[in-house]
BAPA-53907 format. One record per residue: residue number from 1; residue in one letter; chain; x, y, z of N, C-alpha, C, O, CB in turn. Coordinates in steps of 0.02 Angstrom, whole numbers, plus 50000, padded with zeros to 5 digits. Glycine has a CB too. Layout:
<rs>
+-----+-----+-------+-------+-------+-------+-------+-------+-------+-------+-------+-------+-------+-------+-------+-------+-------+-------+
:   n : res : chain :    nu :    nv :    nw :   cau :   cav :   caw :    cu :    cv :    cw :    ou :    ov :    ow :   cbu :   cbv :   cbw :
+-----+-----+-------+-------+-------+-------+-------+-------+-------+-------+-------+-------+-------+-------+-------+-------+-------+-------+
: NUM :   A :     A :     X :     Y :     Z :     X :     Y :     Z :     X :     Y :     Z :     X :     Y :     Z :     X :     Y :     Z :
...
+-----+-----+-------+-------+-------+-------+-------+-------+-------+-------+-------+-------+-------+-------+-------+-------+-------+-------+
</rs>
This chain:
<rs>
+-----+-----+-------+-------+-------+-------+-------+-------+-------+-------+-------+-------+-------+-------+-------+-------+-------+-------+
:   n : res : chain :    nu :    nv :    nw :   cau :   cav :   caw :    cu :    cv :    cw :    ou :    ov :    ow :   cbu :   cbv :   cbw :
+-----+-----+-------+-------+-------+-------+-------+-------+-------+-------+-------+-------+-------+-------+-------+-------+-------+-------+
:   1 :   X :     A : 52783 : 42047 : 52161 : 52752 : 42075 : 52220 : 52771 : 42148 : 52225 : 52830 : 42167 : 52225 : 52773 : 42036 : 52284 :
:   2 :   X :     A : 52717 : 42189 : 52230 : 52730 : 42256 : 52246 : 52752 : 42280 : 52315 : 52715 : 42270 : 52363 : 52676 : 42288 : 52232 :
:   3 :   X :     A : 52810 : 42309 : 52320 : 52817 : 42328 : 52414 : 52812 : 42399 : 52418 : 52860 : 42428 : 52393 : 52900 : 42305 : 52457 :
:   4 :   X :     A : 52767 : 42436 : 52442 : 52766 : 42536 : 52423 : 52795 : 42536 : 52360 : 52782 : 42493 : 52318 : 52824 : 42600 : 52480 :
:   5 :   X :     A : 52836 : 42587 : 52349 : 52855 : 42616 : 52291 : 52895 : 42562 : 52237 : 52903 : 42564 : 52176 : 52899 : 42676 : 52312 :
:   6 :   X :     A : 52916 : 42515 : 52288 : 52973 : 42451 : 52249 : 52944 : 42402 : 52229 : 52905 : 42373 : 52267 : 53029 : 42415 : 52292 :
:   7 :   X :     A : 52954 : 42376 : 52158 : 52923 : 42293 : 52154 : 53007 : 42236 : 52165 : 53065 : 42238 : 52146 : 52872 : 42276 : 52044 :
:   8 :   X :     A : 52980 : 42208 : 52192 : 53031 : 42146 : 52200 : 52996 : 42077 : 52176 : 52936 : 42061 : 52174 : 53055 : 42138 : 52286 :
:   9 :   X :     A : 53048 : 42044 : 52160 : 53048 : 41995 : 52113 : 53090 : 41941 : 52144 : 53148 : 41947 : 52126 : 53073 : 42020 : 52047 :
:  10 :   X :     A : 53080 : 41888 : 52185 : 53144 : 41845 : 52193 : 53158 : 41766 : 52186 : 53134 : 41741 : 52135 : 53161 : 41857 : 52255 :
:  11 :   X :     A : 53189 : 41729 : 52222 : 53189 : 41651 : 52185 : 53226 : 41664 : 52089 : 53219 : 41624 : 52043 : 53074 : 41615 : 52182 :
:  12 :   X :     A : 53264 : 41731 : 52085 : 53286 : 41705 : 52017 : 53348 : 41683 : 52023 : 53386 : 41685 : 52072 : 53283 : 41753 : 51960 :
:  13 :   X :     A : 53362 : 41650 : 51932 : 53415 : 41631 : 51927 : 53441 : 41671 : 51848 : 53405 : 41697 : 51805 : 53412 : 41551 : 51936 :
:  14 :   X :     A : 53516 : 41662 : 51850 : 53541 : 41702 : 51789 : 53564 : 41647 : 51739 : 53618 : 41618 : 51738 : 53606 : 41756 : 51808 :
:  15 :   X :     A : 53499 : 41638 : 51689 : 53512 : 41598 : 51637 : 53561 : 41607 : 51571 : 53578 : 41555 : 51542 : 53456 : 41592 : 51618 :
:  16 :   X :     A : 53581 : 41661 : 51549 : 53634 : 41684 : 51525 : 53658 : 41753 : 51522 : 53641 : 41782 : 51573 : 53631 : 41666 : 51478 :
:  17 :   X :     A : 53692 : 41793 : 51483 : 53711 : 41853 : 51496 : 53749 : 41863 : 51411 : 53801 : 41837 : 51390 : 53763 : 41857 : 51574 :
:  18 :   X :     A : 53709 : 41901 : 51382 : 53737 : 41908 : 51308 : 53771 : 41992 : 51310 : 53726 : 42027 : 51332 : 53661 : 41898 : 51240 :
:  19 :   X :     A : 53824 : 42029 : 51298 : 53852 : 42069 : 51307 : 53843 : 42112 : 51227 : 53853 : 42073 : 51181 : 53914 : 42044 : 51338 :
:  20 :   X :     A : 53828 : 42172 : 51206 : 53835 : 42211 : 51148 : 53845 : 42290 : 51167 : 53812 : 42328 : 51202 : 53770 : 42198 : 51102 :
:  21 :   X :     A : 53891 : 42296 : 51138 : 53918 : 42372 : 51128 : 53914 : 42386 : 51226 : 53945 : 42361 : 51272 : 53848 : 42438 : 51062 :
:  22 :   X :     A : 53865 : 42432 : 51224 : 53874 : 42470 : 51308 : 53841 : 42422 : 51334 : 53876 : 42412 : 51384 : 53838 : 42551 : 51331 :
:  23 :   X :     A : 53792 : 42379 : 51338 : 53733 : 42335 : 51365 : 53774 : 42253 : 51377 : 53818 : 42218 : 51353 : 53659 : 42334 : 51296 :
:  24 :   X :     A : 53723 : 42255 : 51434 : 53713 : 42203 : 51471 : 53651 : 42160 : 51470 : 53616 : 42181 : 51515 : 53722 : 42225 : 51525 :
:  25 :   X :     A : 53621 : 42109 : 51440 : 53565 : 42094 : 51423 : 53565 : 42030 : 51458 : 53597 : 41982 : 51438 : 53553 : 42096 : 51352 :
:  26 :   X :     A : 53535 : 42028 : 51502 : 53526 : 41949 : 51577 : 53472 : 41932 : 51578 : 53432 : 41961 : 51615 : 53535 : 41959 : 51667 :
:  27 :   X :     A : 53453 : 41878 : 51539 : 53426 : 41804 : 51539 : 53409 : 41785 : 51613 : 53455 : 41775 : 51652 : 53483 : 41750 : 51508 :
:  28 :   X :     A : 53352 : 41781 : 51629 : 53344 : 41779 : 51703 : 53274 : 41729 : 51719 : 53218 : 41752 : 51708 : 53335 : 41864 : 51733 :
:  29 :   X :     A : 53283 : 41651 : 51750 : 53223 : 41619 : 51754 : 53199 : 41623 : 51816 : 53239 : 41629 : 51862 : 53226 : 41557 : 51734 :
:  30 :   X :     A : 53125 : 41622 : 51830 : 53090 : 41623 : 51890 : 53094 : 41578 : 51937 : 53146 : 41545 : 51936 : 53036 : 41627 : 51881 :
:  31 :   X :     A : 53047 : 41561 : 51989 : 53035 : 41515 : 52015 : 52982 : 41468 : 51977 : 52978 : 41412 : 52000 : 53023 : 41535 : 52072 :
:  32 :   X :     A : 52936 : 41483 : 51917 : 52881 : 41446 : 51889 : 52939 : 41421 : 51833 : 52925 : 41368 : 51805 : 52803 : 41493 : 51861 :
:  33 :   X :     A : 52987 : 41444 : 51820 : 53002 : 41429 : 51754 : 52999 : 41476 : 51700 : 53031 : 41468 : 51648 : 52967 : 41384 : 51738 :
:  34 :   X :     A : 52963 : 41524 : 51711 : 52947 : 41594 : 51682 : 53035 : 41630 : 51658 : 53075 : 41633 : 51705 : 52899 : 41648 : 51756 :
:  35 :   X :     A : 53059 : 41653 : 51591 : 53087 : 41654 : 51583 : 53090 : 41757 : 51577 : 53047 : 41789 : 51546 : 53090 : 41596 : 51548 :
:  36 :   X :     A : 53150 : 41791 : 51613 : 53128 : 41870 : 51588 : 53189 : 41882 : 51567 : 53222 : 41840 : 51538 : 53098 : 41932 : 51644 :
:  37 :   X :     A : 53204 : 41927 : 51577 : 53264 : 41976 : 51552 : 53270 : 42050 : 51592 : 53222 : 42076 : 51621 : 53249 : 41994 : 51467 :
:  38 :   X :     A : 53341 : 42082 : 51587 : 53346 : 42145 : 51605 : 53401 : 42161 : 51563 : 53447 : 42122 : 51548 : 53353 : 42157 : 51677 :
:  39 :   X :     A : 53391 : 42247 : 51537 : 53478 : 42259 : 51519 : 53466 : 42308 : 51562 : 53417 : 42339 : 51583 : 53517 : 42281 : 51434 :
:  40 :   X :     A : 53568 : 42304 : 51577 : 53590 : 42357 : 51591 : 53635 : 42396 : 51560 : 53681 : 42367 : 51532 : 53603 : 42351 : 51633 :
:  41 :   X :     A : 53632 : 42474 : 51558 : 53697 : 42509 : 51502 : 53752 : 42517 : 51570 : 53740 : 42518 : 51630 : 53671 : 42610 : 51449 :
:  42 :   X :     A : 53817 : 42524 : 51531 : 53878 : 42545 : 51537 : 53910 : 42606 : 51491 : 53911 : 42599 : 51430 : 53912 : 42488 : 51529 :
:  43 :   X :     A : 53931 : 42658 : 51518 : 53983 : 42700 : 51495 : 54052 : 42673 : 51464 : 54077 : 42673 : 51408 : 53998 : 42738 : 51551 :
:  44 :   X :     A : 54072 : 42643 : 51542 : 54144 : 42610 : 51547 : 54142 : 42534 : 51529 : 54098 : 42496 : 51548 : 54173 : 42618 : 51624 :
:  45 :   X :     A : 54211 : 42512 : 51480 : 54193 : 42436 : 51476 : 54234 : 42405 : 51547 : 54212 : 42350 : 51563 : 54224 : 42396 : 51393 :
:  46 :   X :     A : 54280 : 42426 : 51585 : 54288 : 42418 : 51634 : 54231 : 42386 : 51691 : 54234 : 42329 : 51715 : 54310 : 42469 : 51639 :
:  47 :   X :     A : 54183 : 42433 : 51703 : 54138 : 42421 : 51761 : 54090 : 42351 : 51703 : 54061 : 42303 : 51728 : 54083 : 42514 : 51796 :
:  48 :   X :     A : 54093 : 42362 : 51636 : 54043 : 42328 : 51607 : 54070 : 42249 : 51630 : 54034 : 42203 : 51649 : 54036 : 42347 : 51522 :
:  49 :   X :     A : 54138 : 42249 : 51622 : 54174 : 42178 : 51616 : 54170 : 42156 : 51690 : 54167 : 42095 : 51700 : 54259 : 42181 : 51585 :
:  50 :   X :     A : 54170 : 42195 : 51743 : 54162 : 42177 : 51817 : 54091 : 42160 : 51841 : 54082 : 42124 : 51890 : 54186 : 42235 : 51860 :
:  51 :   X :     A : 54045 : 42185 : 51810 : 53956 : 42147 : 51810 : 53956 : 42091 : 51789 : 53934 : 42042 : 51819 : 53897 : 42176 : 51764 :
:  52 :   X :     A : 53993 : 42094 : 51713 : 53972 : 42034 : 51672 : 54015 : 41971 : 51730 : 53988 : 41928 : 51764 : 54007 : 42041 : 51571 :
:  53 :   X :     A : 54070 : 41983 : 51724 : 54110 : 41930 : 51779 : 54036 : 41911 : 51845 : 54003 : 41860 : 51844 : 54202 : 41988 : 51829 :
:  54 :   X :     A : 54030 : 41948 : 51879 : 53981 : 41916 : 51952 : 53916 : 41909 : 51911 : 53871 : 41909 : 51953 : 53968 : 41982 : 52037 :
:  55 :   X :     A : 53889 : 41904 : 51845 : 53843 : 41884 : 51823 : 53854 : 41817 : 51825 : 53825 : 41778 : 51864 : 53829 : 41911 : 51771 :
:  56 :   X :     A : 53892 : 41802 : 51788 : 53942 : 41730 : 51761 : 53953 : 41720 : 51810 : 53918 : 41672 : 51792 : 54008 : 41726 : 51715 :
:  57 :   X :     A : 53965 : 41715 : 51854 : 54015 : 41668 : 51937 : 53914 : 41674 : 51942 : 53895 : 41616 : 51931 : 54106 : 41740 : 52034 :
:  58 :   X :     A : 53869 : 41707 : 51949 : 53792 : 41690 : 52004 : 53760 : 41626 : 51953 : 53724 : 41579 : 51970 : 53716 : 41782 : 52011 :
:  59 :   X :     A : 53786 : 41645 : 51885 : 53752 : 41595 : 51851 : 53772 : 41513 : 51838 : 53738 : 41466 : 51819 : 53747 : 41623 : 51795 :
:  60 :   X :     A : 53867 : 41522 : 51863 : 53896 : 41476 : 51861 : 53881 : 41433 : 51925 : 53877 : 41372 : 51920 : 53955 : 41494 : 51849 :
:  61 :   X :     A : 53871 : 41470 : 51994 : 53842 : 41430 : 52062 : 53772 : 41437 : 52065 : 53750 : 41436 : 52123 : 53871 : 41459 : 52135 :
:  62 :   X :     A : 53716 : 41447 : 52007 : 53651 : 41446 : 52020 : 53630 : 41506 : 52071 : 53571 : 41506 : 52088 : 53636 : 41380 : 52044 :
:  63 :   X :     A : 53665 : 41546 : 52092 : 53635 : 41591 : 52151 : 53578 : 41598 : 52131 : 53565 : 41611 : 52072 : 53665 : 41659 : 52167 :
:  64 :   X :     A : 53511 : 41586 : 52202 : 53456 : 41626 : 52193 : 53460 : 41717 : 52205 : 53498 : 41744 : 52245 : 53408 : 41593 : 52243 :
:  65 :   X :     A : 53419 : 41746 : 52166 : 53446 : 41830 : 52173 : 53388 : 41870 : 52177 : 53343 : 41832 : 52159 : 53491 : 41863 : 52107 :
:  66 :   X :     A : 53359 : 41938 : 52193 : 53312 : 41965 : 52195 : 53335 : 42009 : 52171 : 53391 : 42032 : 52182 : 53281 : 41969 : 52239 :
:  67 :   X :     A : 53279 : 42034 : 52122 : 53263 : 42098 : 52076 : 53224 : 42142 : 52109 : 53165 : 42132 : 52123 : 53228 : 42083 : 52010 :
:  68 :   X :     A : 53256 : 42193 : 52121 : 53211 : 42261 : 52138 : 53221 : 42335 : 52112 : 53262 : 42380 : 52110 : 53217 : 42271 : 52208 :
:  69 :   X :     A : 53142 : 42314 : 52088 : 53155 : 42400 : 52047 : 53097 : 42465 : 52048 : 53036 : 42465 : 52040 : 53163 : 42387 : 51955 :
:  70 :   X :     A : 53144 : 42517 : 52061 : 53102 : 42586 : 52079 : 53107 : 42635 : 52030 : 53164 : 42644 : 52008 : 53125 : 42623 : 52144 :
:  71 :   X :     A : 53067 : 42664 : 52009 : 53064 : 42723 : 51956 : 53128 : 42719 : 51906 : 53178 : 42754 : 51907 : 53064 : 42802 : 51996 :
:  72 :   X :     A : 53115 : 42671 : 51865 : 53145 : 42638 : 51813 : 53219 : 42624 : 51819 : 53255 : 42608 : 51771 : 53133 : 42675 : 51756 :
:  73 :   X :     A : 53241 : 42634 : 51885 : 53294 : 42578 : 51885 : 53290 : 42513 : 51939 : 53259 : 42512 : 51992 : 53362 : 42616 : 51898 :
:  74 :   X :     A : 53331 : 42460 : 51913 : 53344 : 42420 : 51930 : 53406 : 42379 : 51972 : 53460 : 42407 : 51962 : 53330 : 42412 : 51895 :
:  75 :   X :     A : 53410 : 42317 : 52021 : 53457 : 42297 : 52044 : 53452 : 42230 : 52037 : 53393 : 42213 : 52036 : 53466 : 42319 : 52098 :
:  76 :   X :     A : 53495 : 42177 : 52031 : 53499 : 42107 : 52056 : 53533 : 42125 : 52129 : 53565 : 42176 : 52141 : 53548 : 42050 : 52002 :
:  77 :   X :     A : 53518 : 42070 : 52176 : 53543 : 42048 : 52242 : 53547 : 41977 : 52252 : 53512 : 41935 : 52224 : 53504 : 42073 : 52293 :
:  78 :   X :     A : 53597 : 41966 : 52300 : 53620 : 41902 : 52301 : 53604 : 41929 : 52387 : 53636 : 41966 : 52425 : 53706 : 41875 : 52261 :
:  79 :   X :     A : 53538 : 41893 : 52394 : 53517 : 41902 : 52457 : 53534 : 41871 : 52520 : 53523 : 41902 : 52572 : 53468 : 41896 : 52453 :
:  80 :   X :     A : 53570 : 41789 : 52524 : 53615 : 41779 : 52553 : 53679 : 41803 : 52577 : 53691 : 41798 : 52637 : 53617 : 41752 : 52535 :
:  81 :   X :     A : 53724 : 41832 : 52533 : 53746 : 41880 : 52524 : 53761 : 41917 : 52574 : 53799 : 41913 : 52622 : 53720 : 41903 : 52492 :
:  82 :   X :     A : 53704 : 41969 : 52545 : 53690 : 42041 : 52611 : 53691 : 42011 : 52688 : 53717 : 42035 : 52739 : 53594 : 42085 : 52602 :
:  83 :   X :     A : 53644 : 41937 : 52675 : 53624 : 41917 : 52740 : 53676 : 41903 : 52779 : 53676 : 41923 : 52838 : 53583 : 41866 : 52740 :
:  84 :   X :     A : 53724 : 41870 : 52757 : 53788 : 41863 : 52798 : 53841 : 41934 : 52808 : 53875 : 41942 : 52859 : 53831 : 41803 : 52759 :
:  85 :   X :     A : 53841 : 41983 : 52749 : 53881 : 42024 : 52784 : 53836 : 42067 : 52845 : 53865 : 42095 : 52891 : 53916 : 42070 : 52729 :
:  86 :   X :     A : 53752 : 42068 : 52835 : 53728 : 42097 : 52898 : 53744 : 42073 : 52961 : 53734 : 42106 : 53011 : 53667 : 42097 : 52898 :
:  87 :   X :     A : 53776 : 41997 : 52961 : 53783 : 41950 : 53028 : 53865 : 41952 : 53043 : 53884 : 41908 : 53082 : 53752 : 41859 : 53013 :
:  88 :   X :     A : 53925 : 42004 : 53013 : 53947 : 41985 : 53030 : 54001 : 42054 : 53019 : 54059 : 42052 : 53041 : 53941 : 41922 : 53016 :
+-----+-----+-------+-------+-------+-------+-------+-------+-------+-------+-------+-------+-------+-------+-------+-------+-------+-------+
</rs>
């Protein structure tokens, strides 16, 4: 679904997470079953190893997550999440 400038994407789940050199490469299934992908680069293996970790913990509890992305970058969200720290 297109929203203005952002497309969002949500109902996913993180089907695996294969790690090489700077990249982050996430295995990501839909709500149809539709299977996609995203990478992300890293500089630092530090910040790389702290993604890959909350990749692994969303994929290990199934989190549903939304993808939103604007002029070629991207985010996952754990939209529950946000929703509770907005409530509290």
């Amino acid at each position: 679904m297109a929203c203005g400038h952002f497309e969002i994407f949500q109902g996913l789940r993180v089907e695996g997470v294969v790690e090489t050199a700077s990249t982050l490469l996430v295995r990501l299934r839909d709500r149809t079953g539709r299977l996609n992908s995203v990478v992300y680069d890293f500089q630092e293996s530090a910040e790389r190893a702290l993604h890959r970790a909350r990749l692994e913990a969303w994929q290990v509890t199934c989190t549903s997550l939304t993808y939103v992305r604007h002029a070629g970058e991207g985010a996952l969200i754990d939209d529950e999440a946000v929703f509770w720290q907005a409530l509290t």
